[in-house]
Backbone as CSV, one residue per row, in Angstrom:
resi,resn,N_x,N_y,N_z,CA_x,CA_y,CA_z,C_x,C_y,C_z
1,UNK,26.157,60.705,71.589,25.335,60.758,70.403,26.056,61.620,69.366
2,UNK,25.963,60.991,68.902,27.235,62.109,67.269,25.759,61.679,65.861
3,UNK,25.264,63.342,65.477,24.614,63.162,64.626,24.985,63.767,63.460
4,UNK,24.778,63.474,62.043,24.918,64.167,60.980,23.869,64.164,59.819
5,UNK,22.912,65.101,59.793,21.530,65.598,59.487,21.532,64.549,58.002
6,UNK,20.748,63.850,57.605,20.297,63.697,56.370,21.958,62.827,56.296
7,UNK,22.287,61.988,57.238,23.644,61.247,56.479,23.225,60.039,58.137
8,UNK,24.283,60.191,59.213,23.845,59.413,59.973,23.862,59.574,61.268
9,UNK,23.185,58.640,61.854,22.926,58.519,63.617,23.928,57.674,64.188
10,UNK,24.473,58.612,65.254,24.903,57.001,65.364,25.229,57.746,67.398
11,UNK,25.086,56.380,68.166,24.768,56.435,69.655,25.603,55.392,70.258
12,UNK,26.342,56.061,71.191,26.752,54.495,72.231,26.200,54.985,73.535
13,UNK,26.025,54.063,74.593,25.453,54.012,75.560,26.059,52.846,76.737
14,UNK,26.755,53.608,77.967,27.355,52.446,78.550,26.019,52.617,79.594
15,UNK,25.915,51.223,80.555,25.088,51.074,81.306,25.468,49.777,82.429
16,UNK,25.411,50.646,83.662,25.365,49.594,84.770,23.621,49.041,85.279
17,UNK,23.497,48.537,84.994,22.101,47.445,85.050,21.708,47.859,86.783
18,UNK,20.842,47.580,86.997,20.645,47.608,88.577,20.876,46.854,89.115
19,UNK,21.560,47.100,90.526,21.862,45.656,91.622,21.642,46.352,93.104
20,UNK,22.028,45.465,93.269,21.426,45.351,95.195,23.247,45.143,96.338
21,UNK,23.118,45.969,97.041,24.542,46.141,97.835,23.958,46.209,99.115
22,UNK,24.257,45.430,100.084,23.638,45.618,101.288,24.791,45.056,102.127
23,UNK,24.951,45.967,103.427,26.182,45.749,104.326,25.242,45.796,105.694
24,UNK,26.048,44.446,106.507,25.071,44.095,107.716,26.240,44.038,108.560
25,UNK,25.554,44.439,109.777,26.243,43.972,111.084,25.686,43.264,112.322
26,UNK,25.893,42.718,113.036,25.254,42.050,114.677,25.960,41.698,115.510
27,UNK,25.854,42.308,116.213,26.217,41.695,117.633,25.204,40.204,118.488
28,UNK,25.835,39.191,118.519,25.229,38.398,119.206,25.303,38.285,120.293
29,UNK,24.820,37.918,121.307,24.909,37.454,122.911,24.732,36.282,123.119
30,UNK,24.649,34.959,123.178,24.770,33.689,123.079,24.277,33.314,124.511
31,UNK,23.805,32.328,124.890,23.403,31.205,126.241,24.823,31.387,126.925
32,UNK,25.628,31.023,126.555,27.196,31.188,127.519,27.439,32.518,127.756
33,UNK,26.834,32.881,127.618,27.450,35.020,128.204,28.550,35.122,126.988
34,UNK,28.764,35.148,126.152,29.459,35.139,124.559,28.903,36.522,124.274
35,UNK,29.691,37.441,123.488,29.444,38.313,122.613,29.876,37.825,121.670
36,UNK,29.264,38.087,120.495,29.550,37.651,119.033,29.912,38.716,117.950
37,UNK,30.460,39.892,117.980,30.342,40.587,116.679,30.598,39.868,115.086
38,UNK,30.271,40.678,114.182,30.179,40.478,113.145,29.829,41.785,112.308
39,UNK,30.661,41.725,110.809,30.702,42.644,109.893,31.052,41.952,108.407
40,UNK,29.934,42.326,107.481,30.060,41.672,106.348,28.729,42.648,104.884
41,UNK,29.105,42.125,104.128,28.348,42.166,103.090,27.809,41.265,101.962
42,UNK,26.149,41.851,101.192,26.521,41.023,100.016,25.551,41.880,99.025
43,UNK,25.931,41.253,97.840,25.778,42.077,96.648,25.604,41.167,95.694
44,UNK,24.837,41.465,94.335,24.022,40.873,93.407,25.522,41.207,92.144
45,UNK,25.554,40.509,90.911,26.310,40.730,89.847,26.621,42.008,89.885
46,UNK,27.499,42.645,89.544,27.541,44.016,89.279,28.477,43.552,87.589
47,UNK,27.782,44.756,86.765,28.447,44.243,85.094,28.364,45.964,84.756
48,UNK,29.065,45.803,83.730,28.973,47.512,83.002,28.845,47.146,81.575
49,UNK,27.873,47.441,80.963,27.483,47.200,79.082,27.685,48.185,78.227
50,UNK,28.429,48.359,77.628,28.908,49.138,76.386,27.885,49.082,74.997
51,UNK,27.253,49.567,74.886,26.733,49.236,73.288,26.761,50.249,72.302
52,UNK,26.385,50.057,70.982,26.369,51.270,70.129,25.799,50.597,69.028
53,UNK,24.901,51.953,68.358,24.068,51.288,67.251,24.179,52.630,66.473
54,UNK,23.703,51.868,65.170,23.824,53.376,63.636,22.541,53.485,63.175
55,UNK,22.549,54.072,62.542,21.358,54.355,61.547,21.304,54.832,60.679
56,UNK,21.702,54.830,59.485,21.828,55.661,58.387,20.405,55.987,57.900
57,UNK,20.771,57.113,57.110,19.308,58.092,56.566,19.019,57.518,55.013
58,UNK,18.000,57.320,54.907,17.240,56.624,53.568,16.592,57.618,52.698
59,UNK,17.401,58.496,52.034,16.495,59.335,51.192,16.122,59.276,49.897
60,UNK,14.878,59.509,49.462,14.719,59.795,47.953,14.567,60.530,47.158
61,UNK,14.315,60.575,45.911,14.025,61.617,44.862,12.720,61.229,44.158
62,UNK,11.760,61.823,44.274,10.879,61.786,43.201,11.405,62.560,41.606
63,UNK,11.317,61.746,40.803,11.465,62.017,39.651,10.824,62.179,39.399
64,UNK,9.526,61.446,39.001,8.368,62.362,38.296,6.838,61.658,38.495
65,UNK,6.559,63.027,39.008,5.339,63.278,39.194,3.697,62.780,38.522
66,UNK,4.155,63.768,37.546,3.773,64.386,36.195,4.308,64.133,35.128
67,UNK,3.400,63.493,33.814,4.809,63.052,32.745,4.650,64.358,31.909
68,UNK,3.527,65.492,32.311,3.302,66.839,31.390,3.876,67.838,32.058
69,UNK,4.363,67.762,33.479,4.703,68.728,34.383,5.885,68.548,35.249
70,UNK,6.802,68.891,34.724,8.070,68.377,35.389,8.678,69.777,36.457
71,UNK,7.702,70.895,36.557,7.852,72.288,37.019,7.495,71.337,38.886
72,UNK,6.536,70.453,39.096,6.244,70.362,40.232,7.701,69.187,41.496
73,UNK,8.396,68.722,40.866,9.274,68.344,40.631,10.999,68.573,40.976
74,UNK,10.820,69.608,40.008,12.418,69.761,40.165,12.532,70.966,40.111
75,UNK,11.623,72.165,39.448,11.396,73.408,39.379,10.375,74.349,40.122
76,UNK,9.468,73.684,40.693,8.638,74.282,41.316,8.627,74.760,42.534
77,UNK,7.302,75.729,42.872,7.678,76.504,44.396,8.023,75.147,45.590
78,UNK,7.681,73.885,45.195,7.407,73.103,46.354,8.976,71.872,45.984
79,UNK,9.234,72.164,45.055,10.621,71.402,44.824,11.354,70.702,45.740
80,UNK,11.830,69.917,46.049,13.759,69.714,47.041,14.336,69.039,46.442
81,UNK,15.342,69.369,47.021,16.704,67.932,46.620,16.114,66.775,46.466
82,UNK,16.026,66.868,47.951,15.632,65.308,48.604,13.919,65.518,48.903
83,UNK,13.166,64.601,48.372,11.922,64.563,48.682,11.531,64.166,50.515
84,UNK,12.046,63.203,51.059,11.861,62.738,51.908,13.086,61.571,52.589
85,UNK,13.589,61.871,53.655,14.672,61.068,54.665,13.967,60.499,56.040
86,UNK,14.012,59.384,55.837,13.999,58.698,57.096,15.316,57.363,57.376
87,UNK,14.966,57.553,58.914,16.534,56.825,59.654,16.125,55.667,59.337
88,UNK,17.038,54.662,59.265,17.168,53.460,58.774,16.491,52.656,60.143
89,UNK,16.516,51.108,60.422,16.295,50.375,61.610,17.625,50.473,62.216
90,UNK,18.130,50.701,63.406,18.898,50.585,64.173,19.357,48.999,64.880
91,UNK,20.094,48.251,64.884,20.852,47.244,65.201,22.046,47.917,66.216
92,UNK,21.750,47.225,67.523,22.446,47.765,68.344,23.854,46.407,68.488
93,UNK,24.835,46.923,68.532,26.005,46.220,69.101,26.756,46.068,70.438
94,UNK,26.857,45.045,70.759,27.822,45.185,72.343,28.648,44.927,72.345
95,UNK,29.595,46.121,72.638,31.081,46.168,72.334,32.032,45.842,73.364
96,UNK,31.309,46.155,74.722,32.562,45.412,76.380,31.145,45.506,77.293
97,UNK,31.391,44.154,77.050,30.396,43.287,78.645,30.997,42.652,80.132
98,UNK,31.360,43.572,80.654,32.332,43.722,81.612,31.562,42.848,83.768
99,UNK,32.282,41.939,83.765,31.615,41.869,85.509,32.504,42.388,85.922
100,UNK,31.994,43.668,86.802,32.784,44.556,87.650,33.295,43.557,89.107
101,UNK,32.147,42.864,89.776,32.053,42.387,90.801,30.928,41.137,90.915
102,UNK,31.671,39.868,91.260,30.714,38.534,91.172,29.902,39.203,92.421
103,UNK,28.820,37.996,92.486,27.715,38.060,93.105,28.500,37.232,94.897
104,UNK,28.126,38.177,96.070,27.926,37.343,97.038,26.922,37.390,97.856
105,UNK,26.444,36.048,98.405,25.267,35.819,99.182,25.400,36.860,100.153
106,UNK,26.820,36.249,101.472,26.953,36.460,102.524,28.632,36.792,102.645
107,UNK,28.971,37.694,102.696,30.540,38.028,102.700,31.113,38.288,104.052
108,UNK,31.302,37.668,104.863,31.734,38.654,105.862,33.167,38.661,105.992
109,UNK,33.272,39.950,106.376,34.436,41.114,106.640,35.354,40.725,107.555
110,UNK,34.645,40.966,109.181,35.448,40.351,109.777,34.348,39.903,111.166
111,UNK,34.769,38.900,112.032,33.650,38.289,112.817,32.669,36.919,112.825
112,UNK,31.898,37.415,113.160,30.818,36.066,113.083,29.245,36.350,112.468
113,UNK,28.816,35.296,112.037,27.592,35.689,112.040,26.575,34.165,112.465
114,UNK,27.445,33.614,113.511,27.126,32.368,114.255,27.291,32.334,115.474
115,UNK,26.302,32.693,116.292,26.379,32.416,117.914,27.553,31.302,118.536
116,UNK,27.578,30.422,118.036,28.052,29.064,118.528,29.889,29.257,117.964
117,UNK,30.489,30.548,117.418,31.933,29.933,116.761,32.414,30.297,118.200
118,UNK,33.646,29.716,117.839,35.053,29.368,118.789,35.790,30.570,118.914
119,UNK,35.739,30.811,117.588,37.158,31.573,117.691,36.761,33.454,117.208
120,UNK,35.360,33.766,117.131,34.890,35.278,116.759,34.007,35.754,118.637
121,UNK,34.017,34.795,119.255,32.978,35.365,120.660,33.998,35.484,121.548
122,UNK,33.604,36.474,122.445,34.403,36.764,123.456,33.571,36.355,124.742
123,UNK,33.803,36.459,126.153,32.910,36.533,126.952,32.828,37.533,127.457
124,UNK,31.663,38.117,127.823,31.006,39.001,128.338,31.897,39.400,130.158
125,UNK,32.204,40.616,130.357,33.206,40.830,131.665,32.413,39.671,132.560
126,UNK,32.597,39.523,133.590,32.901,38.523,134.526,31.781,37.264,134.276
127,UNK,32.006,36.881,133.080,31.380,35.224,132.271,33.451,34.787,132.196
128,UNK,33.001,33.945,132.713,34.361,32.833,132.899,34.988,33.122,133.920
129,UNK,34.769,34.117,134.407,35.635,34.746,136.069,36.163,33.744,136.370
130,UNK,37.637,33.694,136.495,38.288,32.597,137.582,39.584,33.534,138.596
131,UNK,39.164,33.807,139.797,40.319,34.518,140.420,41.551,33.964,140.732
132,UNK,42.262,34.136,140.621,44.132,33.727,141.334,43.440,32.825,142.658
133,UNK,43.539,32.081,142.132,43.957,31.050,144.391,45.383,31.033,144.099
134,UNK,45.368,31.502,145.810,47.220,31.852,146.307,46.868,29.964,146.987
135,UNK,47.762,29.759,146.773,48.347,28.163,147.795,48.866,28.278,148.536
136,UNK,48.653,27.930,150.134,48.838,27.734,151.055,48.494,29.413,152.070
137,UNK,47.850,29.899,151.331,46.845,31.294,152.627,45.512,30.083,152.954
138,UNK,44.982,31.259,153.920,43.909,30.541,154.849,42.944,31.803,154.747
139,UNK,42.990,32.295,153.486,41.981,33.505,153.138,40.786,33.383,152.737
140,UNK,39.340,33.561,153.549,38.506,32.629,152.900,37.555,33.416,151.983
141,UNK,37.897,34.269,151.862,37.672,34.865,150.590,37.777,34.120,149.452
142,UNK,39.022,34.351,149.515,39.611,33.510,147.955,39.270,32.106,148.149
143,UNK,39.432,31.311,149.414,39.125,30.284,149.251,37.623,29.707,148.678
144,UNK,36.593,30.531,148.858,35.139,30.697,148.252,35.234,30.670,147.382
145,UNK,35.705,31.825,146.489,35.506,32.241,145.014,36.765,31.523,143.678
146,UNK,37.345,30.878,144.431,39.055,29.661,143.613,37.995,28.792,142.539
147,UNK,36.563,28.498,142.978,35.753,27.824,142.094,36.137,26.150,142.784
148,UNK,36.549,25.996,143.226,36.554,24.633,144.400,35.248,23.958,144.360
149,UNK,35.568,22.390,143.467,34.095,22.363,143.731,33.392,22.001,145.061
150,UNK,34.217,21.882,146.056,34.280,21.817,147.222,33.112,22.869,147.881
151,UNK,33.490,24.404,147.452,32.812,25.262,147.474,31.549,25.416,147.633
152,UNK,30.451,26.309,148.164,29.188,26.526,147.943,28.953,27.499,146.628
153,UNK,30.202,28.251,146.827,30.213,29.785,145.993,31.030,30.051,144.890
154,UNK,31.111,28.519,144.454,32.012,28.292,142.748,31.034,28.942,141.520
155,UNK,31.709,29.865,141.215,30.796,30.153,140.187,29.497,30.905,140.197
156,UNK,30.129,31.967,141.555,29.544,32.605,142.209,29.326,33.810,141.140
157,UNK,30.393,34.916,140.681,30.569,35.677,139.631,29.885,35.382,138.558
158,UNK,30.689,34.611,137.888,29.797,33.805,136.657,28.092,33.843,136.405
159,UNK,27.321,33.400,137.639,26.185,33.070,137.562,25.780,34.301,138.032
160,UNK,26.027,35.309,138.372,25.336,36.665,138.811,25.609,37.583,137.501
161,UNK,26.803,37.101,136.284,26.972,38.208,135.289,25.925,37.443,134.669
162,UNK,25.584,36.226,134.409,24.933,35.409,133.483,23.867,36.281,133.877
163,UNK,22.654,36.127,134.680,21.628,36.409,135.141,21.332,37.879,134.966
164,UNK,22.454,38.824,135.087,22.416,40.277,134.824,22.278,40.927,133.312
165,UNK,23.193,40.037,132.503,22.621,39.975,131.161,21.890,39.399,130.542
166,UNK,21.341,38.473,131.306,19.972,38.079,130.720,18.544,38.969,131.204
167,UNK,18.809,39.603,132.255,17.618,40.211,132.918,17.862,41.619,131.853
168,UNK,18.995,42.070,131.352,19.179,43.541,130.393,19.250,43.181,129.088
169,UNK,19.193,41.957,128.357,18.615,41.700,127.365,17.136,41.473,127.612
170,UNK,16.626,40.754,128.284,15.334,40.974,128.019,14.199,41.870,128.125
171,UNK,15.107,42.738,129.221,13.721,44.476,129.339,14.325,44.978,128.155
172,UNK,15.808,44.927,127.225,15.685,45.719,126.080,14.889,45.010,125.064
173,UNK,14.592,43.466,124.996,13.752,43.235,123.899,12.284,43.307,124.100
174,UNK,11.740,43.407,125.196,10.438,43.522,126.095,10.210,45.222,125.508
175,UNK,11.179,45.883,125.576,10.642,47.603,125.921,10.991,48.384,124.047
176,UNK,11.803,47.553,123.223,12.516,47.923,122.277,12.390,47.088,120.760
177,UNK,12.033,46.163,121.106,11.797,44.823,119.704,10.703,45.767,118.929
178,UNK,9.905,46.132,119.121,9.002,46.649,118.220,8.710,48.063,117.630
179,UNK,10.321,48.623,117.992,10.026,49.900,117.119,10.677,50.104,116.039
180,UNK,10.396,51.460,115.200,10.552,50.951,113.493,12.218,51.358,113.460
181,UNK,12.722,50.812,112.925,14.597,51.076,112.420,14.211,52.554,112.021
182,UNK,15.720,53.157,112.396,15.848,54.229,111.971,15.751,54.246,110.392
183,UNK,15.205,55.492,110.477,14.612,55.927,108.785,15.683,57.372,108.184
């Protein structure tokens, strides 16, 4: 604001408008024993506005009053220069209308934010278990767990991690879904 009394006003004003910035994350767990992370953001226009407006001061002179008394006027106890100043209407100008940052819905960073991708899920420790079969031992260990569909016990691992994370996802959403986000 730069003022000069009885001459002029004059104001610039930069301004970032309000917007919305919000950064999300999730971890998914998927039907296939999949972990999914994900990291991203999104955000509304972001702009910065420059403006500036004047106002010059409007003053007058009464000349005369009185056409018998010119003491009240220009000589008298109540005299001034200037009878009366007021600021003009102000007309504001915009001088740099700037987008800092376009608008995004959904940005993500790095990851997923889709249960089902290929190439952001990992599997969960022993989801896909496949052990080494040695060829030609008579170990029936390994011969059980080679995944043979021959086997009774193909996919023996597999279906006990499946079942273990599904039984610890669901007492955490059973015991935990309904309390308030940290504040």
């Amino acid at each position: 604001m730069f003022n000069i009394e009885r001459l002029l006003y004059w104001e610039m004003t930069g301004d970032i408008p309000k917007f919305n910035f919000n950064v999300w994350g999730s971890v998914i767990v998927n039907a296939e024993g999949s972990i999914c992370p994900g990291f991203g953001y999104a955000n509304d226009l972001i702009e910065f506005i420059w403006t500036t407006s004047f106002k010059f001061t409007d003053c007058y002179k009464n000349i005369l009053v009185d056409l018998c008394d010119f003491s009240s006027t220009w000589t008298g106890y109540d005299a001034k220069i200037l009878d009366e100043c007021d600021l003009s209407n102000d007309s504001t100008i915009k001088l740099v209308h700037l987008h800092l940052f376009d608008a995004h819905t959904d940005y993500t960073l790095f990851g997923t934010a889709y249960p089902t991708s290929l190439k952001y899920c990992w599997p969960l420790p022993g989801v896909g278990f496949k052990p080494a079969c040695q060829v030609g031992t008579n170990n029936v260990l390994l011969g059980t767990l080679c995944g043979t569909p021959s086997s009774p016990y193909a996919g023996l691992v597999e279906n006990f991690a499946k079942m273990a994370y599904g039984n610890l996802g669901t007492y955490i959403w059973d015991n935990y879904s309904g309390m308030d986000p940290i504040q």
